[in-house]
C-alpha positions as CSV (number, residue, x, y, z in Angstrom):
1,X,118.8,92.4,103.5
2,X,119.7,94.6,106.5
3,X,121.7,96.6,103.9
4,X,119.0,96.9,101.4
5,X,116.5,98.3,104.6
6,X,119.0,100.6,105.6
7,X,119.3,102.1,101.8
8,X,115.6,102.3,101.5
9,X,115.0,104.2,104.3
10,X,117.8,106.6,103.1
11,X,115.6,107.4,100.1
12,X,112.3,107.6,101.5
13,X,114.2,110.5,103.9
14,X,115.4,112.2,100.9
15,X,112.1,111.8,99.5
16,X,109.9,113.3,101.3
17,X,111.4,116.0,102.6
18,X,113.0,116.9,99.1
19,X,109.8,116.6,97.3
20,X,107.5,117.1,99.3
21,X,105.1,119.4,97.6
22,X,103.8,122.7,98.9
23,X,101.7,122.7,102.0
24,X,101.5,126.0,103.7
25,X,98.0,126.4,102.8
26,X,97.2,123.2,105.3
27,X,94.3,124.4,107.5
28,X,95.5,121.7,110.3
29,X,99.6,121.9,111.2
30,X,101.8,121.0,108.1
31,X,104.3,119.6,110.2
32,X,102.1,117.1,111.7
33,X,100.8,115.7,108.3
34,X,105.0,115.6,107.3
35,X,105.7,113.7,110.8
36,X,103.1,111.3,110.1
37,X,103.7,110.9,106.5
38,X,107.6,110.2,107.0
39,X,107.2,108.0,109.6
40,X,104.1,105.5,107.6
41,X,105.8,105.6,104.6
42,X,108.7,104.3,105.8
43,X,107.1,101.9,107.8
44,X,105.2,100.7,104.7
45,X,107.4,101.3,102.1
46,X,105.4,103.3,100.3
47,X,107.2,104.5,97.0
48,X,104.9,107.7,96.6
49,X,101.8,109.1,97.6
50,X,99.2,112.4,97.3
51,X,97.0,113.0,100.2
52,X,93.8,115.5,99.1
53,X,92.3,116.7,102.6
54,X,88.6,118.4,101.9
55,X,87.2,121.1,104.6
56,X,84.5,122.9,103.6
57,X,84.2,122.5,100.1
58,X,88.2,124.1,100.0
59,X,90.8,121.1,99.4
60,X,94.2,120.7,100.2
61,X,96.8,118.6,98.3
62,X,100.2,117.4,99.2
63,X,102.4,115.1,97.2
64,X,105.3,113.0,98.3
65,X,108.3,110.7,97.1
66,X,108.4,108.6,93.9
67,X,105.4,108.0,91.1
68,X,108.0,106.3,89.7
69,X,111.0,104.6,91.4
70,X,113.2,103.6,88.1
71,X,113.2,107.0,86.6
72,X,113.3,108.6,90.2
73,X,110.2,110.3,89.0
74,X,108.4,112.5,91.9
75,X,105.0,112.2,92.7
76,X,102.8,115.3,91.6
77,X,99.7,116.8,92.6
78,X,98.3,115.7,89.2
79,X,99.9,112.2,89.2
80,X,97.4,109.9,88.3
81,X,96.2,106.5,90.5
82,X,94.8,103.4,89.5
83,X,91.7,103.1,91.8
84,X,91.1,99.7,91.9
85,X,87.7,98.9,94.0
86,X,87.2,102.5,94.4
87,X,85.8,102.2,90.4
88,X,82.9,100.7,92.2
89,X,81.3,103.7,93.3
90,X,81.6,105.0,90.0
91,X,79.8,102.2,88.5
92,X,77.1,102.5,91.0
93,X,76.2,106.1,90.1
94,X,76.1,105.5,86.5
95,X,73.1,102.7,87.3
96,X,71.5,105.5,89.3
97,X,71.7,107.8,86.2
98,X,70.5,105.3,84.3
99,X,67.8,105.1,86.4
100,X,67.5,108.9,86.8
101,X,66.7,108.7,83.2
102,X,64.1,106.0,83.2
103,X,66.6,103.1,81.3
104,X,66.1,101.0,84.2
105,X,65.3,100.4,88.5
106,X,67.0,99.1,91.0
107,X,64.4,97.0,91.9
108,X,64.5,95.2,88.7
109,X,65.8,91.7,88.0
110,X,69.1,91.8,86.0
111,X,67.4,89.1,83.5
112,X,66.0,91.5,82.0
113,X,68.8,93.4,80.9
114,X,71.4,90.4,80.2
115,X,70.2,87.8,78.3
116,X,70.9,84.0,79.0
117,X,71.5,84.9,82.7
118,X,71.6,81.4,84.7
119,X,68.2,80.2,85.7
120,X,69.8,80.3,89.3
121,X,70.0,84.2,89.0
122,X,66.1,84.7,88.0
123,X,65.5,86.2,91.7
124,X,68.8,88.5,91.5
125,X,68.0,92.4,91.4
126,X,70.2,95.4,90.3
127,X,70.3,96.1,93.8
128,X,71.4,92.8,95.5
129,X,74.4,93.2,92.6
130,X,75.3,97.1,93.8
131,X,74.8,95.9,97.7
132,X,76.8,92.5,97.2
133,X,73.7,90.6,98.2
134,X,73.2,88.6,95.2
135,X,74.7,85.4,96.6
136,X,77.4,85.4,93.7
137,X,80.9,84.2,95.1
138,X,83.4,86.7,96.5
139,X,87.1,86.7,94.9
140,X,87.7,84.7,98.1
141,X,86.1,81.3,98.9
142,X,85.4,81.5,102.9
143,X,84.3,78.5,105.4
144,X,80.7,79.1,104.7
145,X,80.7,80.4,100.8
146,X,82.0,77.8,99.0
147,X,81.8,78.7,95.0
148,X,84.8,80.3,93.1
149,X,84.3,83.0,91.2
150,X,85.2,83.5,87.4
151,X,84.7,79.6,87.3
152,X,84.3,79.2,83.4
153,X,87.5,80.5,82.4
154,X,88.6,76.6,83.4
155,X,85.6,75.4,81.0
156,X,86.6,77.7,77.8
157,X,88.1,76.1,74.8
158,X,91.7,76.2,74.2
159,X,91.2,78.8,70.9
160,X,89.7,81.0,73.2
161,X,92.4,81.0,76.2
162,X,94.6,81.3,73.2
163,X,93.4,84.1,72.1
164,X,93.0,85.6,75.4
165,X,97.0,84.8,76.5
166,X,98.2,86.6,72.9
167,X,96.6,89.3,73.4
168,X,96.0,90.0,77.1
169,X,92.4,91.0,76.5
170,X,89.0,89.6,78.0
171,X,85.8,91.1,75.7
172,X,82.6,91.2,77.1
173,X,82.0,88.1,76.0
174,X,84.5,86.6,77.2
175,X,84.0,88.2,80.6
176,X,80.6,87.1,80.4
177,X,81.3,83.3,80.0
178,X,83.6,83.7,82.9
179,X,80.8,84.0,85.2
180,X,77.7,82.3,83.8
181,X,79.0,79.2,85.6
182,X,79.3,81.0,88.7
183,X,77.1,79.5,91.7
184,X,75.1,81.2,94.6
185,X,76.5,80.8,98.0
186,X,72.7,81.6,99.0
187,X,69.5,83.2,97.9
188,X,69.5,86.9,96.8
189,X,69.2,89.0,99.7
190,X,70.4,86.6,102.1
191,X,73.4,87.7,103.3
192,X,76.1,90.5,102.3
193,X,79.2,88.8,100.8
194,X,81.5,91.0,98.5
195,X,81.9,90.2,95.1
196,X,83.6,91.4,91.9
197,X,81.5,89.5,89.6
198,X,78.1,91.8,90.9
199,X,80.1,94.6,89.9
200,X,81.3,93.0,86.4
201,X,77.3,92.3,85.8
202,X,76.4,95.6,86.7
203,X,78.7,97.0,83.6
204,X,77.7,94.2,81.1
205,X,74.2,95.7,82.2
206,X,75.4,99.4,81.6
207,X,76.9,98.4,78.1
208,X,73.8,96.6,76.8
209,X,71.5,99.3,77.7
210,X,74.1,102.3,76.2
211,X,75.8,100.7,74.0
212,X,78.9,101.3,75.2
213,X,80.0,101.0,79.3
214,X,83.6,102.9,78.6
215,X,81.5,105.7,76.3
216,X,79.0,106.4,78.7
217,X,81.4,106.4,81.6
218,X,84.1,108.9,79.7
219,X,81.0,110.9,78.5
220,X,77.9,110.7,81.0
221,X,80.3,110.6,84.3
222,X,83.7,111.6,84.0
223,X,83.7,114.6,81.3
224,X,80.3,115.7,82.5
225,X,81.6,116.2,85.8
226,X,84.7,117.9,84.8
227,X,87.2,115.3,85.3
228,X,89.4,115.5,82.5
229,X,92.4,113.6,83.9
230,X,90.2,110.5,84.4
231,X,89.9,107.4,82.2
232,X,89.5,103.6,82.0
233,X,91.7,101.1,81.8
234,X,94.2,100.3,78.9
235,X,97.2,98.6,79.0
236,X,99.0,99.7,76.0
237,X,98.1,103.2,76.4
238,X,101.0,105.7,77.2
239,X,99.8,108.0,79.7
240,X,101.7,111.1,80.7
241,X,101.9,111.6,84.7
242,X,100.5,108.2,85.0
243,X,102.1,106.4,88.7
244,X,103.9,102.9,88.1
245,X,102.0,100.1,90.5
246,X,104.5,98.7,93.1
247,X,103.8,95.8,95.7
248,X,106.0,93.6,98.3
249,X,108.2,90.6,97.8
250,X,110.6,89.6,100.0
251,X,110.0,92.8,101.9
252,X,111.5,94.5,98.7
253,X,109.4,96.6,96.1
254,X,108.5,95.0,93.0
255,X,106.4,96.0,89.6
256,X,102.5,95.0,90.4
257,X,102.8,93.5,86.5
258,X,99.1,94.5,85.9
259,X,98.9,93.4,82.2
260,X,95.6,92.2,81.4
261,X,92.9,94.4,80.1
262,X,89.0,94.0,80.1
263,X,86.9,95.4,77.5
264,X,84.5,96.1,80.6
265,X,86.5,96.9,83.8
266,X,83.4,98.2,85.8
267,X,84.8,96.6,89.0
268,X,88.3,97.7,89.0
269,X,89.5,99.9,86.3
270,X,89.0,103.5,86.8
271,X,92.5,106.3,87.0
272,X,92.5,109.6,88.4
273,X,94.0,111.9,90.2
274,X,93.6,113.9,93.8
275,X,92.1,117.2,92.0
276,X,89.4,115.1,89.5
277,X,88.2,113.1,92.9
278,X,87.9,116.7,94.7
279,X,85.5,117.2,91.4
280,X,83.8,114.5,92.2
281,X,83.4,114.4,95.6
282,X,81.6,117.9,94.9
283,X,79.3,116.1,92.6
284,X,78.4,113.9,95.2
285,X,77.1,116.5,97.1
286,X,75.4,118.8,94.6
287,X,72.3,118.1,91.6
288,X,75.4,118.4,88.9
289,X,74.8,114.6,88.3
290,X,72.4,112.8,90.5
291,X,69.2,113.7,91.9
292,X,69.3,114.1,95.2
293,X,66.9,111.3,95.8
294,X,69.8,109.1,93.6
295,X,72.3,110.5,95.7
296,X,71.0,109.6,98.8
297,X,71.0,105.8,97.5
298,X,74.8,106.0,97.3
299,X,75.2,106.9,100.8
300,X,72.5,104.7,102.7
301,X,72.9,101.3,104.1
302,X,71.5,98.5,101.9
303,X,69.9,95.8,103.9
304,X,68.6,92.1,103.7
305,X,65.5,90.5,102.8
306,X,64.9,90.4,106.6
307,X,65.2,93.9,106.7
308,X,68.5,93.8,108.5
309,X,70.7,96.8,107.4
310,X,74.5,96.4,106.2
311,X,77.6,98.1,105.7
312,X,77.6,98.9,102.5
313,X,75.4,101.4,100.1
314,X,76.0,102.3,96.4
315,X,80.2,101.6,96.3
316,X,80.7,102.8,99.4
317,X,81.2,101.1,102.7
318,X,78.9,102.7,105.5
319,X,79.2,103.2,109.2
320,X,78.5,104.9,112.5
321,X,80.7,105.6,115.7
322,X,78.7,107.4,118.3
323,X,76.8,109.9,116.6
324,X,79.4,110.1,113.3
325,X,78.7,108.8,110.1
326,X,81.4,107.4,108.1
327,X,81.5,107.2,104.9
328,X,84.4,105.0,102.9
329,X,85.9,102.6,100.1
330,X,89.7,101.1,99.4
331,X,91.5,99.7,96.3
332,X,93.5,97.2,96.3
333,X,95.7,99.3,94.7
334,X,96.8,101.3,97.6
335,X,94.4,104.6,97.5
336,X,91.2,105.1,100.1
337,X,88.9,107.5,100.1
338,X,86.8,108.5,103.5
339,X,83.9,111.2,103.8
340,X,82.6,112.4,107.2
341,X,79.3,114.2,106.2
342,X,78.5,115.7,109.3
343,X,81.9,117.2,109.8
344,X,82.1,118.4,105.9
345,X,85.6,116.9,106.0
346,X,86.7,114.0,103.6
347,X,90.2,112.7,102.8
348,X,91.6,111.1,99.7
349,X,95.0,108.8,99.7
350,X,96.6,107.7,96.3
351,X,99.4,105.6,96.8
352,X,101.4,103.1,94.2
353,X,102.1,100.5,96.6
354,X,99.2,97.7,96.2
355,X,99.0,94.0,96.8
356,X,99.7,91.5,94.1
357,X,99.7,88.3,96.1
358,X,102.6,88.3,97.8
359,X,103.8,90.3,100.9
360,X,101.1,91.9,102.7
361,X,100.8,95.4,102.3
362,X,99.4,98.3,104.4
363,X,99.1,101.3,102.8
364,X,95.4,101.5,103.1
365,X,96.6,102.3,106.5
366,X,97.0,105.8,106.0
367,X,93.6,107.0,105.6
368,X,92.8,105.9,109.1
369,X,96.4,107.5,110.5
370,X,95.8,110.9,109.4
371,X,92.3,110.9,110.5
372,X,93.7,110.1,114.1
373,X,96.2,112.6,113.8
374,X,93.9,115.3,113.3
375,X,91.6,113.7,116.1
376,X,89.4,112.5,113.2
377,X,89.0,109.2,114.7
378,X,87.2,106.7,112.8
379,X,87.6,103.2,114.1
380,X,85.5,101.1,116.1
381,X,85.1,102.0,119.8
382,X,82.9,101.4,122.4
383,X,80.6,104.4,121.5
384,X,80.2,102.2,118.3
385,X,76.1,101.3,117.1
386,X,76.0,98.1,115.1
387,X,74.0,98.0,111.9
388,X,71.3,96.5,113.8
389,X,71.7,99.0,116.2
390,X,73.3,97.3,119.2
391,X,75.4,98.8,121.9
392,X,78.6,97.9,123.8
393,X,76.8,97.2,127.5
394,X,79.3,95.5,130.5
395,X,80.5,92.5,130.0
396,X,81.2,89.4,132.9
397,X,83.7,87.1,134.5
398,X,82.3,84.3,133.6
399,X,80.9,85.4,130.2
400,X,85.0,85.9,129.6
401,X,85.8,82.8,130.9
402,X,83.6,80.7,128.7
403,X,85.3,82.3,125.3
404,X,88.7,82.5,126.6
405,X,91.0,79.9,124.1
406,X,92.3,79.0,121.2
407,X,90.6,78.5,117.8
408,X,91.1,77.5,114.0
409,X,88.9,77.8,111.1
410,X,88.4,74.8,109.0
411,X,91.1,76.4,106.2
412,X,93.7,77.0,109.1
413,X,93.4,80.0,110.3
414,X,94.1,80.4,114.2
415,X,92.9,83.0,116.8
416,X,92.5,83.1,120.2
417,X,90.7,84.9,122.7
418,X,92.8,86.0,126.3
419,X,93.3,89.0,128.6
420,X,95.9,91.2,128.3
421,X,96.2,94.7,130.6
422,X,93.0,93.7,131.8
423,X,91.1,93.9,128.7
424,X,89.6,91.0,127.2
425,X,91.6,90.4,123.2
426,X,90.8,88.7,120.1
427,X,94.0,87.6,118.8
428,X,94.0,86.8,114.9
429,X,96.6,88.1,113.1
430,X,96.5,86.7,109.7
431,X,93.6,88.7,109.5
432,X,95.5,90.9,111.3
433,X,93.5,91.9,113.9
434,X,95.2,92.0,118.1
435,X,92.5,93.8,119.1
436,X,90.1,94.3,122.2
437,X,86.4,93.1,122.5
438,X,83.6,94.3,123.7
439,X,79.9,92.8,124.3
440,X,77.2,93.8,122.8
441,X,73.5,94.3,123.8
442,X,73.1,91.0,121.6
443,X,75.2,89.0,122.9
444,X,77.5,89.0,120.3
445,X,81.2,90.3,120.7
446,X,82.7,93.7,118.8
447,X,86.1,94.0,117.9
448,X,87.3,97.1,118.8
449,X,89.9,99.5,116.7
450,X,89.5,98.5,112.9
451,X,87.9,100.7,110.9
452,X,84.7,98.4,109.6
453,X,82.2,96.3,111.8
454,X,83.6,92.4,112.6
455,X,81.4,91.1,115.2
456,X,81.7,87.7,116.4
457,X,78.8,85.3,118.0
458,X,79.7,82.2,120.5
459,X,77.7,79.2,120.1
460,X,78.0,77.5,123.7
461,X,77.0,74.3,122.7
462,X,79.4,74.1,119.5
463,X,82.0,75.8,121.1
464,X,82.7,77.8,118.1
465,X,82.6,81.7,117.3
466,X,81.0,82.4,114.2
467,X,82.0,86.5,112.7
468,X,79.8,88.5,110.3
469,X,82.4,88.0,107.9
470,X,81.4,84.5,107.4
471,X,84.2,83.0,108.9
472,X,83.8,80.5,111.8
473,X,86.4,79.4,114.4
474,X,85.9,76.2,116.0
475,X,87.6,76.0,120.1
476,X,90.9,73.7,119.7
477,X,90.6,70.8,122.0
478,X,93.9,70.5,123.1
């Protein structure tokens, strides 16, 4: 293993420094964007990677080490990345044309776009699906959602899982009978809980009402807006200058063996490159596409039935430190993509390295790096307003000394809550998360230092500290 380590980081030396691809025209210091680069993708193993960084509607593009390792293939500028989750936001706008055009609202139910919905999804709008309010199960189940998602493929026949297994292909309606059998965790509106199967629903909603979701997506979104290097998922396609996926085993890379295809991938299945995404993120901010009342939609927080708002908008995650407004989404896949409005600055990773199950990976982690690098910083601090609006106010002794101890969620998960350096931690790292605390004006707790909002509320007389993320952790009695 030691031997294996020492080779890799050989290449990722020879990498980037031998392919790294032109960068004098960096407004901020070249050399500081190499340092940072050599040093995170050796500490994540990244195989290659293209950062776009956007000032002033003027972007700048660098490229470094291997789109593809076997053929010792160097990354391009024009490489392209499979987005994963960042499809969502793509998805998302073409509902907003749709409704730009008068095909449909947000504010109606989906019933009436997708026949034989469940009669548990009657009170489900377009919205709860685009906001991940509509009570359908994440891809993970948590202590307090308990439904799976994509629950009928153990209910289909055997013809059709043959027919699915020979050729690696799930139709619409196949896709659809995945999920029909799919159970709220709670009432539409309720709560926020991120799910894939909103987003698959909100491009069986696109198709009925088109025609076609991949047509109108090429034609409407992609095309219109210039982006001629972007396209939808297909497996057996060949596509020139197209990265190979890598993830982690054994703390060695290994192909992300992403095989199956969906004849609607409106939650995951979108490739581009750095230049197309700079096309877009124009598009965002112009009337090329969207009205600017449609536009606006993308970028504002959603909120519940209570009127509480959330961190999330139109595909894009949505937060505020201090008086900045961040505006941000990830793939799985290894690529991030983070706009600071008020700054007119934005920056755009695509890497290859993704997760596939097995090691964890942190690639997502370099989004957040070179925005602290250029003094960009985007993670949670104590100037940080909540959602709700709450503030970071002092907190006491004996407040600390109540929550101080060991926990465990229900599925095994331990953290723990001590002083270090004389500031108060919350210690969790399979979520990985060592990070500070801070009281809020509500009396719930902010963890300081990640880049979303994870708040956590103590319950005194159950002795358990309940996060926003749905997962509780009960105090150990040892």
């Amino acid at each position: 293993m030691k031997r294996v380590f020492v080779k890799k980081k050989l290449v990722f030396i020879v990498l980037l420094f031998a392919l790294k691809a032109n960068a004098q025209n960096l407004k901020y210091s070249s050399a500081i964007l190499d340092s940072l680069v050599h040093s995170s993708m050796t500490k994540y193993q990244i195989p290659g990677m293209v950062i776009g960084l956007i000032e002033n509607d003027s972007l700048t593009e660098v490229a470094y080490g291997f789109s593809d390792v076997q053929n010792s293939s160097p990354t391009l500028i024009s490489t392209t990345f499979e987005l994963g989750s960042l499809s969502k936001q793509f998805t998302a706008s073409a509902i907003l044309l749709l409704q730009q055009r008068g095909k449909l609202s947000v504010d109606d139910y989906i019933n009436t776009y997708i026949p034989k919905c469940p009669k548990s999804w009657d009170n489900i709008k377009i919205k709860h699906l685009i906001w991940h309010t509509s009570g359908l199960p994440g891809l993970f189940v948590r202590d307090n959602f308990k439904s799976k998602s994509f629950t009928g493929y153990s209910k289909m026949s055997s013809s059709q899982l043959d027919g699915m297994m020979q050729s690696n292909f799930v139709s619409k309606e196949l896709a659809f009978e995945s999920i029909k059998s799919d159970k709220l965790d709670f009432q539409p509106g309720e709560k926020y809980n991120y799910s894939d199967v909103g987003y698959l629903l909100l491009g069986l909603i696109i198709d009925n009402i088109t025609g076609s979701y991949r047509d109108f997506m090429m034609n409407e979104i992609f095309i219109s807006c210039g982006m001629m290097n972007t396209y939808i998922l297909e497996q057996e396609r060949v596509v020139p200058n197209q990265s190979r996926g890598y993830s982690l085993k054994n703390g060695n890379w290994i192909n992300i063996m992403r095989t199956w295809d969906y004849e609607i991938p409106s939650f995951f299945g979108v490739f581009s490159n750095v230049n197309d995404l700079f096309k877009w993120h124009n598009t965002l901010f112009s009337n090329q596409l969207l009205s600017k009342e449609n536009r606006a939609f993308l970028f504002k927080n959603g909120y519940l039935s209570n009127g509480q708002k959330i961190n999330y908008g139109g595909g894009w995650n949505i937060q505020n430190i201090g008086d900045e407004k961040y505006v941000y989404h990830g793939g799985i896949t290894g690529v991030n993509f983070i706009i600071l409005p008020n700054k007119e600055i934005s920056i755009i990773t695509l890497t290859n390295l993704g997760y596939n199950g097995n090691d964890p990976v942190r690639s997502l982690n370099i989004a957040t790096e070179v925005l602290d690098a250029f003094n960009l910083q985007k993670r949670v601090n104590k100037d940080y307003i909540t959602t709700n609006g709450s503030k970071v106010v002092k907190m006491s002794k004996k407040l600390l000394a109540d929550i101080e101890g060991e926990y465990e969620t229900i599925d095994g998960i331990e953290a723990s809550i001590y002083v270090e350096n004389d500031k108060p931690v919350f210690d969790c790292l399979a979520q990985g998360m060592k990070c500070e605390i801070a009281l809020l004006d509500n009396n719930t707790f902010l963890v300081l230092d990640l880049d979303f909002e994870y708040t956590l509320r103590y319950d005194e007389n159950k002795k358990e500290l309940s996060s926003n993320m749905y997962r509780t952790f009960k105090f150990k009695n040892n």
